[in-house]
C-alpha positions in Angstrom: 26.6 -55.0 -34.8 23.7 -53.1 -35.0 23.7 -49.4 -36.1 21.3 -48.0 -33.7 21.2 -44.8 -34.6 18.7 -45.6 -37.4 16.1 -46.0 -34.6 16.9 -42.6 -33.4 14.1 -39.3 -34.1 11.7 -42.4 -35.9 8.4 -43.8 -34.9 8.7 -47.6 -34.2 5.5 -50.1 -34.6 6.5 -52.0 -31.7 4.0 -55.0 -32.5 5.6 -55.3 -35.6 9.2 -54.5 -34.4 10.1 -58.2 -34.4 8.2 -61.1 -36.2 7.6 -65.1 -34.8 10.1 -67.3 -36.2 8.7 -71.2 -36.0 10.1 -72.9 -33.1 12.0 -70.1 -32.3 12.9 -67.0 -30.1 13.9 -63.8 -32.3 15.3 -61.2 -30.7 16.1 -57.7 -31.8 18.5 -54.9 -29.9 17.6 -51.1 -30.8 19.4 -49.2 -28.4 22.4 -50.7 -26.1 24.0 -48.4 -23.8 26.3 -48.6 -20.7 23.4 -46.8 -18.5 21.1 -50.0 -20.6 19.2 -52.0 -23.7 16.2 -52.0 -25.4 15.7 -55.1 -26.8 12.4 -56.6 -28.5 11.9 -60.3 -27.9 9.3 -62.5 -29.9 8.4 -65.9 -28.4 6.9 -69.2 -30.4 4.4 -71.2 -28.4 6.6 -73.2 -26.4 9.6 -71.6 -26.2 11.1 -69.6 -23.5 14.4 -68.0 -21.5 15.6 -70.7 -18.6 16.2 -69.8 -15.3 18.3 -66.7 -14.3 19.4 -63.4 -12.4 20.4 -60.2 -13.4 22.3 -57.8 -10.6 19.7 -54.8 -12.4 15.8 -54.8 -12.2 14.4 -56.2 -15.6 11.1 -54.3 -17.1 8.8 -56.2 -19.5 6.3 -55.0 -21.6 4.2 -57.4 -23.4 3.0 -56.4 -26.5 1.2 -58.9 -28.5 -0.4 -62.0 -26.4 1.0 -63.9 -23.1 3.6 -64.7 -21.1 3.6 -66.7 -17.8 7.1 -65.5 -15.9 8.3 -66.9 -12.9 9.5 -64.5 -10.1 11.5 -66.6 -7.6 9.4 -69.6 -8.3 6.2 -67.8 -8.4 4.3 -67.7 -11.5 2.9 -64.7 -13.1 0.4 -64.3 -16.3 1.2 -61.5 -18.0 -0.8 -60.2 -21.0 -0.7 -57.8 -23.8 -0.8 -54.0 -22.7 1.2 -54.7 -19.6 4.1 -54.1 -17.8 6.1 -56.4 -15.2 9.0 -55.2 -13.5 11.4 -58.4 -12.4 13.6 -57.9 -9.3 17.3 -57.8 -9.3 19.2 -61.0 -7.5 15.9 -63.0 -7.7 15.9 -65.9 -10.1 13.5 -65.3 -13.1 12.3 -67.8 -16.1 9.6 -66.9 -19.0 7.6 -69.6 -20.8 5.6 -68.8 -23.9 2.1 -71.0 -23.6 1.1 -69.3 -27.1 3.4 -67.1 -29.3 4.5 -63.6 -27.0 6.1 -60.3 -28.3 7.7 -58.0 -25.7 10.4 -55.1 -24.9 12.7 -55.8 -22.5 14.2 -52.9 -20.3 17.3 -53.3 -18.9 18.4 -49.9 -16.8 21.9 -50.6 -15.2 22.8 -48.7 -11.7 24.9 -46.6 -11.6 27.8 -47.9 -9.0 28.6 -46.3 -5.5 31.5 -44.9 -5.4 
């Protein structure tokens, strides 16, 4: 396990938070919470998450090249510099065409009482 507190009060690079692995997807949790997670992601060309929902709205933030994400079967470019927020309940999929860094957000709802 992670010790996450040695992200806490520091300044992180995030383009260099997480480096490419060949053929692979790296990923790297710096803060994981009940309320939610911070987790950086770094895609080869050619690799990608499958299919999936999450009961919580999922925020992006690409930070180095491209991602195309599908939204309910609807693709969506999305490049360096910017954010996508992915509904909750809707099916989602990312494919790296080249090599991709990004932050996922996860913020979970609080429950109605």
């Amino acid at each position: 396990m992670n010790n996450y507190n040695e992200f806490k009060g520091i300044p992180i690079a995030v383009e260099s938070a997480v480096d490419y692995a060949d053929g692979s997807v790296v990923s790297k949790t710096i803060l994981d919470k009940p309320a939610g997670t911070l987790t950086f992601f770094a895609f080869d060309a050619g690799q990608g998450l499958s299919e999936h929902t999450s009961p919580y709205d999922a925020t992006v933030q690409i930070l180095d090249g491209e991602a195309t994400i599908l939204i309910g079967g609807k693709p969506v470019v999305v490049k360096q510099g910017e954010l996508l927020i992915m509904p909750a309940n809707v099916p989602h999929e990312l494919r790296a065409e080249t090599p991709f860094k990004m932050l996922l957000i996860m913020i979970r709802e609080k429950s109605a009482a």
